[in-house]
N, C-alpha and C positions, 0 to 999 in steps of 0.2 A: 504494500500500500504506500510505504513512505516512496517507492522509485516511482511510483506513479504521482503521485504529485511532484515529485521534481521534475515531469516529465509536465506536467501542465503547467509548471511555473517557466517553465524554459520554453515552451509553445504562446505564452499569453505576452511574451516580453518582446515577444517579433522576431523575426527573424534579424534583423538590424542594430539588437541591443542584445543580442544573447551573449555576442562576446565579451562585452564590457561587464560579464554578470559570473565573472571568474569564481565566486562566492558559491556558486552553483554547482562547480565542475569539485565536486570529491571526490572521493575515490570509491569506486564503482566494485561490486563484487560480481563474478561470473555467473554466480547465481541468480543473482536480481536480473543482470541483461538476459540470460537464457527465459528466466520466467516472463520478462516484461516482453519479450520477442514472443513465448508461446501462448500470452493471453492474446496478442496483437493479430499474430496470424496463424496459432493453433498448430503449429510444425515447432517441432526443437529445432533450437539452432545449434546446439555445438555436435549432438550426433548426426545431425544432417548434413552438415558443412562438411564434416570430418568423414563422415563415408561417402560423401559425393569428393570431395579431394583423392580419398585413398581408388576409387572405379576408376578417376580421369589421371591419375598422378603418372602412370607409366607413359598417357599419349600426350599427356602435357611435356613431360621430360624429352619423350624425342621429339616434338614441335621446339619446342626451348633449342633444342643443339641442332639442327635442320636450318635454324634461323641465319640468314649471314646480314652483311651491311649494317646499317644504322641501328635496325633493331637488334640484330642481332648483339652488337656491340653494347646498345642500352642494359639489354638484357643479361647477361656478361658481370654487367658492372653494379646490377643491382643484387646480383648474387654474391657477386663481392662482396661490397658493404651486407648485406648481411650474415656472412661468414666473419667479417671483420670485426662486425659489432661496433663500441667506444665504451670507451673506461668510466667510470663515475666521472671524476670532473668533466672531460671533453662535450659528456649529459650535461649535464648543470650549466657549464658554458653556450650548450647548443639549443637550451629546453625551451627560452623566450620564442625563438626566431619558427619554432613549429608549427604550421598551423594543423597539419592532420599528420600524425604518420606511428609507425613500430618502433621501440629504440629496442636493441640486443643490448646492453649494459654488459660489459666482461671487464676483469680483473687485468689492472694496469700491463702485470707480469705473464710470459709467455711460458708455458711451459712443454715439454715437447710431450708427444701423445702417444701413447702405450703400440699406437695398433701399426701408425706410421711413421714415428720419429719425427713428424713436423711439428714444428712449435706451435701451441693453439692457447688459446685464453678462458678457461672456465666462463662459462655465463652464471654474474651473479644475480642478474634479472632480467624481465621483459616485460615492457612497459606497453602502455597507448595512450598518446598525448594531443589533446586537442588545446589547440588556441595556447599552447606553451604551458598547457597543466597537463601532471598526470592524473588521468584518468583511472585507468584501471593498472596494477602492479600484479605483480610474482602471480606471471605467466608459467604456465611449462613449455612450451614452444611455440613456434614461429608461428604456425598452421591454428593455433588456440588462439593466438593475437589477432590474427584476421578474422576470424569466426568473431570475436567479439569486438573489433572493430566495425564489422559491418553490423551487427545486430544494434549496436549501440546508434551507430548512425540510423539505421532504419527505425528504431523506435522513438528517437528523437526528432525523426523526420528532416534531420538536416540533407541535404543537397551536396550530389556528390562534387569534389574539388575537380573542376576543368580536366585539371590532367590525367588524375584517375578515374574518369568516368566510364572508359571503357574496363576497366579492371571490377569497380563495382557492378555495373550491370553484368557485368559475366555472372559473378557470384550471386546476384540477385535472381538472374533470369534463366541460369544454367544449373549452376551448384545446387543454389535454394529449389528453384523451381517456383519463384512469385513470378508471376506476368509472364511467364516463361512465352508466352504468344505474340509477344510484342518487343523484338529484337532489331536492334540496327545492323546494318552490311554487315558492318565488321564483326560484329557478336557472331550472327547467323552465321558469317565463311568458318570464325576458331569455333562452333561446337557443329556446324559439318566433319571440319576436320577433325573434332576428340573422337568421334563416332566411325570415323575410316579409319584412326589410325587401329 
């Protein structure tokens, strides 16, 4: 009850003053978004995310290495950085300038890794940070941050960011299966292709 009136307090302030209403953004439990998503549209969100990720993850991964040029190269570098992660300060330093995204938060020090001897950095969190707050903390991984990144924006009814708007609609319209009838080009060509591959 209490996430649903924050959820009407943050709808009644406009869309235009939400963000100046940083007072608002606490920190979010997995529970409350999974329940406030399945009273909203009656599907779980994090076992539905997570088994629609795990059917598509094999033709998603060779779609991802198939890719060359520009995107290709994006895509590359977005796996990067989150393999890369950043260490607590570089967070703290970076947290203002956020407007939507995932942080990996790992430990300053490299340590090298049991299986392959390359240096890697423990993850001591995973966060989701709107408007430079965190929102939701101590993730277990990448694939759990998304599930509730999207669930959270959907039940907030915020509007996806320009750039990730094809990435959300996928999730919304592919993953989830909301509106799944009503896809742009680009949606409709990549779940063609998750289905051929």
């Amino acid at each position: 009850m209490m996430l649903e009136l924050r959820w009407t307090e943050l709808l009644h302030i406009g869309a235009t003053k939400w963000y100046e209403m940083h007072h608002l953004w606490r920190l979010f439990e997995v529970c409350e978004i999974n329940a406030e998503f399945k009273r909203i549209t009656t599907m779980p969100l994090q076992s539905k995310f997570l088994s629609q990720l795990d059917s598509y993850s094999d033709n998603l991964s060779r779609l991802f290495q198939k890719r060359g040029g520009q995107l290709g190269e994006r895509l590359k570098g977005i796996v990067a950085e989150l393999a890369h992660g950043m260490d607590e300060v570089a967070f703290e330093e970076a947290l203002e300038g956020i407007t939507i995204g995932i942080a990996v938060i790992k430990e300053g020090t490299s340590q090298p890794s049991q299986k392959s001897g390359i240096p890697t950095q423990p993850i001591l969190d995973i966060v989701i940070v709107i408007e430079g707050s965190k929102v939701v903390e101590g993730l277990n991984n990448v694939a759990l941050a998304v599930a509730m990144l999207f669930g959270l924006m959907y039940a907030v009814n915020l509007s996806y960011p320009s750039e990730l708007r094809y990435t959300f609609q996928i999730i919304q319209k592919v993953f989830m299966e909301l509106d799944a009838g009503r896809l742009s080009k680009r949606a409709l060509t990549l779940k063609q292709r998750l289905l051929q591959s």
